[in-house]
C-alpha positions as CSV (number, residue, x, y, z in Angstrom):
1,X,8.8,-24.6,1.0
2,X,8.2,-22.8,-2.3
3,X,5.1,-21.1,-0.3
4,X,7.6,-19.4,2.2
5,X,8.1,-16.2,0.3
6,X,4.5,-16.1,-1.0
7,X,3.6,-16.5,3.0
8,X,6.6,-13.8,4.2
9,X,5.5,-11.2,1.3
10,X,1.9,-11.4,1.6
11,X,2.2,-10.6,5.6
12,X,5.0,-8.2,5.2
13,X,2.5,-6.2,2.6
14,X,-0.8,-6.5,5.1
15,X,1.3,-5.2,7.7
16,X,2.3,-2.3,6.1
17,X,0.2,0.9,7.3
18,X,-0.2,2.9,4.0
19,X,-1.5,-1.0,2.3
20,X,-3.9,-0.5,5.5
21,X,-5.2,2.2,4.7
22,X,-5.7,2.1,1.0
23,X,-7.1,-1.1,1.6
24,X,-10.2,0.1,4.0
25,X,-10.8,3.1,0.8
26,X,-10.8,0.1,-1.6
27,X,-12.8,-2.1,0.5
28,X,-15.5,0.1,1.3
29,X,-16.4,1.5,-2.4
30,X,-16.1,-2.3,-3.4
31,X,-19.2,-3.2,-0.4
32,X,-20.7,-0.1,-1.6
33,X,-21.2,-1.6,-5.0
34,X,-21.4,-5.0,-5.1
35,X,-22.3,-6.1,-1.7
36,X,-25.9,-4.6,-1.8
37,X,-25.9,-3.1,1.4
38,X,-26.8,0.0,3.0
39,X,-23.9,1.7,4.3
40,X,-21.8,5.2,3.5
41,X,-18.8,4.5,1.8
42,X,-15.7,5.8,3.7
43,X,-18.0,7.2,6.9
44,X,-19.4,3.3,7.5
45,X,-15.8,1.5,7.6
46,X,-14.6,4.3,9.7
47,X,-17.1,3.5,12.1
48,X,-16.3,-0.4,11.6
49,X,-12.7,0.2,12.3
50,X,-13.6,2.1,15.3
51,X,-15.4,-0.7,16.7
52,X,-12.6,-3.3,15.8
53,X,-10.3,-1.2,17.4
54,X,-12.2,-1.0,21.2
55,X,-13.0,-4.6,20.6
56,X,-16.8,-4.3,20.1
57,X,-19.6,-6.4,20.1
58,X,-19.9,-6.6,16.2
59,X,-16.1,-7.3,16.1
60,X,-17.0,-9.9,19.0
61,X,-19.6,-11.5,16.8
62,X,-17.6,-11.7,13.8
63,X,-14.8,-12.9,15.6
64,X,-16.2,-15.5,17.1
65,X,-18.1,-16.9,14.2
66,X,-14.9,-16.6,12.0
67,X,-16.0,-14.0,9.6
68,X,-12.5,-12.3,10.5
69,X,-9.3,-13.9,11.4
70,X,-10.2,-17.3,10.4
71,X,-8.1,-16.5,6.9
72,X,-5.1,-15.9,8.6
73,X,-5.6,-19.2,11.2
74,X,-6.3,-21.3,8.1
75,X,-2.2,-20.3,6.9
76,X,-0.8,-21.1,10.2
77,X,1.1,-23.8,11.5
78,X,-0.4,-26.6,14.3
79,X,2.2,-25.1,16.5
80,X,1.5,-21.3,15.8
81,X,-1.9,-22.1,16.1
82,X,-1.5,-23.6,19.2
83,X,0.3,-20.3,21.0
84,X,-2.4,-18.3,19.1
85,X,-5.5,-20.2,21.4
86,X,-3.2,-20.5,24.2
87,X,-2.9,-16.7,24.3
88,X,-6.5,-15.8,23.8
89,X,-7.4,-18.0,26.8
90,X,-5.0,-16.4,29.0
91,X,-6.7,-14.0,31.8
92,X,-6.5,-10.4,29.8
93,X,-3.7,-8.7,32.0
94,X,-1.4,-11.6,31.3
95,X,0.6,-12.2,28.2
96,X,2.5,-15.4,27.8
97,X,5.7,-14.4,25.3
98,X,6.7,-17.3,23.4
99,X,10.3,-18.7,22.4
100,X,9.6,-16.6,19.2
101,X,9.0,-13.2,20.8
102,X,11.4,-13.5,22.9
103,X,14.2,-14.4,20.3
104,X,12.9,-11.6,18.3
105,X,11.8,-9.3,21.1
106,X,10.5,-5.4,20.6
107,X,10.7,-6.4,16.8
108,X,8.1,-9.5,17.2
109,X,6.1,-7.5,20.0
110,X,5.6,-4.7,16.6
111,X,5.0,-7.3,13.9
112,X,2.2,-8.6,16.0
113,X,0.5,-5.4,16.8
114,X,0.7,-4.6,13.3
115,X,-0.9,-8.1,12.3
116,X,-3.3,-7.2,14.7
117,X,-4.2,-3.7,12.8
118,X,-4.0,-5.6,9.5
119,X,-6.9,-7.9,10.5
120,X,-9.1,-4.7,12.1
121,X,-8.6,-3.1,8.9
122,X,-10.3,-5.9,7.3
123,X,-12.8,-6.4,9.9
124,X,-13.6,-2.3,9.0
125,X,-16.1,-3.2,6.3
126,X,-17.3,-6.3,7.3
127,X,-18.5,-4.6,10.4
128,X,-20.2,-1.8,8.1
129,X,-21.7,-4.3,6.0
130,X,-22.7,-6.7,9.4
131,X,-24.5,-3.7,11.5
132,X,-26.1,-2.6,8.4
133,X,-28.1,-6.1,7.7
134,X,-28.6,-6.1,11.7
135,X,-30.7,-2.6,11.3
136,X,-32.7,-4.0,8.8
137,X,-34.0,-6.2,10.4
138,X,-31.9,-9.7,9.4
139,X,-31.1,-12.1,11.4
140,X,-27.5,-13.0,13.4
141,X,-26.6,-15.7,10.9
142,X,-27.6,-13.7,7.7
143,X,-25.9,-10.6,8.7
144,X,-22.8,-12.5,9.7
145,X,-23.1,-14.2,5.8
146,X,-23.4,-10.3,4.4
147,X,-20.3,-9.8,6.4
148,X,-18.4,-12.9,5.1
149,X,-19.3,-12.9,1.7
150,X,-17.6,-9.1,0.8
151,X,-15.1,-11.4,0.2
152,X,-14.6,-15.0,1.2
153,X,-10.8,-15.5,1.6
154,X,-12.0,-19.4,3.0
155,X,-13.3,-20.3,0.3
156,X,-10.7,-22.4,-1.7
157,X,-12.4,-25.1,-4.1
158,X,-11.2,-28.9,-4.5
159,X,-8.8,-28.2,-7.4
160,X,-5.7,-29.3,-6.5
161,X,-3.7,-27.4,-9.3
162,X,-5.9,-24.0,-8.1
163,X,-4.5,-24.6,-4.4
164,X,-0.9,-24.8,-5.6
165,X,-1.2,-21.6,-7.0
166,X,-2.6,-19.6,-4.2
167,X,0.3,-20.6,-2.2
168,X,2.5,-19.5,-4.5
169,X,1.0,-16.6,-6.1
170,X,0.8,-13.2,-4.1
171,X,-3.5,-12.4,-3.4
172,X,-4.5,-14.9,-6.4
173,X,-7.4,-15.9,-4.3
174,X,-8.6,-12.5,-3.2
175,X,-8.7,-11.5,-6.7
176,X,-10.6,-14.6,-8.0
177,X,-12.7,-14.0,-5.1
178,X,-13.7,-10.3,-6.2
179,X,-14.0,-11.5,-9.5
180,X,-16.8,-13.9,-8.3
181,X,-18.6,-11.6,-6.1
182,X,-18.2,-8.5,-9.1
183,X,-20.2,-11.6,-12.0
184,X,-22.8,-12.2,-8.6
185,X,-23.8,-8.6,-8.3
186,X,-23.3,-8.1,-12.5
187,X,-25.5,-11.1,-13.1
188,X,-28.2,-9.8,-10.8
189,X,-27.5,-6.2,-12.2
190,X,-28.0,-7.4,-16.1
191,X,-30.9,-9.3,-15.2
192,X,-32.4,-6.0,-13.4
193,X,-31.8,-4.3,-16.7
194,X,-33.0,-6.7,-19.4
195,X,-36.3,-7.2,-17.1
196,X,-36.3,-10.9,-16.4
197,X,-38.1,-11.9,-13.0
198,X,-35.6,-12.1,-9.5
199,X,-36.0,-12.5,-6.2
200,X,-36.3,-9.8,-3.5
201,X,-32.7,-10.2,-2.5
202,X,-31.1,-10.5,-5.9
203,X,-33.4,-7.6,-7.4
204,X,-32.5,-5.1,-4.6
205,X,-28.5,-6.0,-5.1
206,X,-28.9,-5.8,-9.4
207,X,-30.5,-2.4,-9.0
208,X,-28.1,-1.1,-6.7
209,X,-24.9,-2.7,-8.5
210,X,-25.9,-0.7,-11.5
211,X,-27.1,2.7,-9.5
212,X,-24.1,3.1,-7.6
213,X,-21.1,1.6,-10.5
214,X,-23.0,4.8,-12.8
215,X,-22.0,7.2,-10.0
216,X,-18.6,5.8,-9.9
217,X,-18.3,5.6,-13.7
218,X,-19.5,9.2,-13.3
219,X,-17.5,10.6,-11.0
220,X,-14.4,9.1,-12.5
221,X,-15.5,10.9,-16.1
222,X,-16.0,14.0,-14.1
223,X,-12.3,13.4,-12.7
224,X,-10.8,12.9,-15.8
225,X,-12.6,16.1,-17.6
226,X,-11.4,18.0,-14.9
227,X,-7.8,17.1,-14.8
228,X,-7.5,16.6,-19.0
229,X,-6.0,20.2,-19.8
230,X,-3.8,20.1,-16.7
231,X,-0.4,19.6,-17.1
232,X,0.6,18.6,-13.8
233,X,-1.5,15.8,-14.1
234,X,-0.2,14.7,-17.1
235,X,3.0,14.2,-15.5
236,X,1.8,11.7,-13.4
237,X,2.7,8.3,-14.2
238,X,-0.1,6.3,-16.2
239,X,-0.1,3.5,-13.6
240,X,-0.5,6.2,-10.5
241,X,-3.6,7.0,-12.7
242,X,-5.0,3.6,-13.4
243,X,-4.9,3.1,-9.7
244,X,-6.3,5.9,-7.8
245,X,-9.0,8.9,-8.3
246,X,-6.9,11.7,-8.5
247,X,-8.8,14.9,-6.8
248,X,-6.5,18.0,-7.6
249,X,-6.0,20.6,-5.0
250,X,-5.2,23.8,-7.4
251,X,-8.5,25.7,-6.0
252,X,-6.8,25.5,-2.6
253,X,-3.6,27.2,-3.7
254,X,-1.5,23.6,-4.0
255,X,-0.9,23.5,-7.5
256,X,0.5,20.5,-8.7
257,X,-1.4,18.5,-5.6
258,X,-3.7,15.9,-6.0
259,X,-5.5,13.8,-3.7
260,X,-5.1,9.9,-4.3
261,X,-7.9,7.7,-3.7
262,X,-7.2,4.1,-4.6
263,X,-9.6,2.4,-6.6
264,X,-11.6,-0.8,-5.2
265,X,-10.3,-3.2,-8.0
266,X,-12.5,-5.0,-9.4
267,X,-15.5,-2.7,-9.8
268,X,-12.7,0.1,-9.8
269,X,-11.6,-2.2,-13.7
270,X,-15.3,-2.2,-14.5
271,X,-16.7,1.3,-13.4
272,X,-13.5,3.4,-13.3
């Protein structure tokens, strides 16, 4: 019961389209970094969102091995769950509507389509990160880990306390979750730098963990040279800073303007 508004908050925020799209800039500088693979950032989980959106075989993969959705299955209901399979075996051109959508009619048929955006959205990356592991060369079930571990909303623990909490704390889990894949790729990325002996795998993630978190550390010092004298920009609220890249569009003739990138949070704390 004391989950309810956690549950009806943390759906109401995933469903909302600017959270979408801030979400696939945060999600792809965050593979970029600490993933280890070899995608674009921003060009890569454009591409992945395409292919979720046309329902594509990488999206078919993923889906089917539950990479994506199975975060959102594992907070349902036996009954929910239930409609959820009952639908997906239904013949394509046929939709059952449930007691639910019908009570709550064009207002239910909306909240589903937008659930349905919410998990493409997170499928965007995944798919980058998942085609990107194919084309080098690894195998179905590696590339499907790549995919899952970005970040690993199933993965739980057995602490009872811990699993109390997530319920009834807002995204607690997908922050301890980048916080452990951020120390992974850190760990591997120190041990790169102090010179002790890794394997293939963790040596190519350290080295690319530090390359690519000094470009961001860069560009974010470049940023913040380039903004410091001006003044519009040192109207803008301190937490509007913290959160985004600002890129200022004064040589375009919009003074006052600035572009707002989010940052990917974890490596965003560490690099930005």
């Amino acid at each position: 019961i004391m989950g309810l508004p956690t549950q009806l908050l943390r759906e109401s925020i995933t469903r909302d389209p600017g959270f979408m799209v801030a979400n696939l800039m945060r999600d792809t500088v965050s593979a970029w970094i600490t993933s280890g693979a070899d995608i674009l950032p921003f060009i890569g989980t454009i591409k992945g969102f395409a292919n979720a959106y046309r329902s594509g075989a990488s999206f078919h993969a993923l889906q089917g091995r539950g990479v994506v959705g199975s975060y959102d299955l594992a907070m349902l209901g036996p009954q929910e769950l239930a409609n959820r399979i009952r639908r997906a075996k239904m013949p394509k051109n046929i939709h059952m509507i449930t007691s639910q959508e019908a009570l709550m009619g064009a207002a239910g048929t909306v909240w589903n389509k937008l659930g349905a955006l919410s998990e493409m959205s997170d499928a965007a990356t995944r798919i980058a990160v998942y085609d990107s592991a194919i084309a080098q060369g690894f195998s179905e079930a590696e590339a499907s880990f790549r995919a899952l571990e970005i970040m690993n909303f199933s993965r739980r623990g057995a602490g009872q306390t811990l699993s109390i909490l997530t319920k009834l704390v807002p995204f607690l889990n997908a922050r301890i979750q980048g916080l452990d894949v951020l120390y992974q790729a850190g760990r591997a990325g120190i041990r790169v730098a102090t010179g002790k002996a890794l394997g293939e795998k963790d040596a190519d993630l350290g080295k690319k963990f530090l390359i690519r978190g000094g470009m961001l550390a860069a560009i974010s010092i470049a940023l913040e040279m380039l903004n410091d004298d001006d003044e519009d920009y040192q109207q803008i609220d301190d937490y509007v800073k913290n959160a985004n890249l600002l890129i200022p569009l004064s040589g375009f003739g919009l003074k006052g303007e600035f572009i707002a990138i989010p940052k990917a949070f974890e490596p965003g704390l560490l690099f930005s």
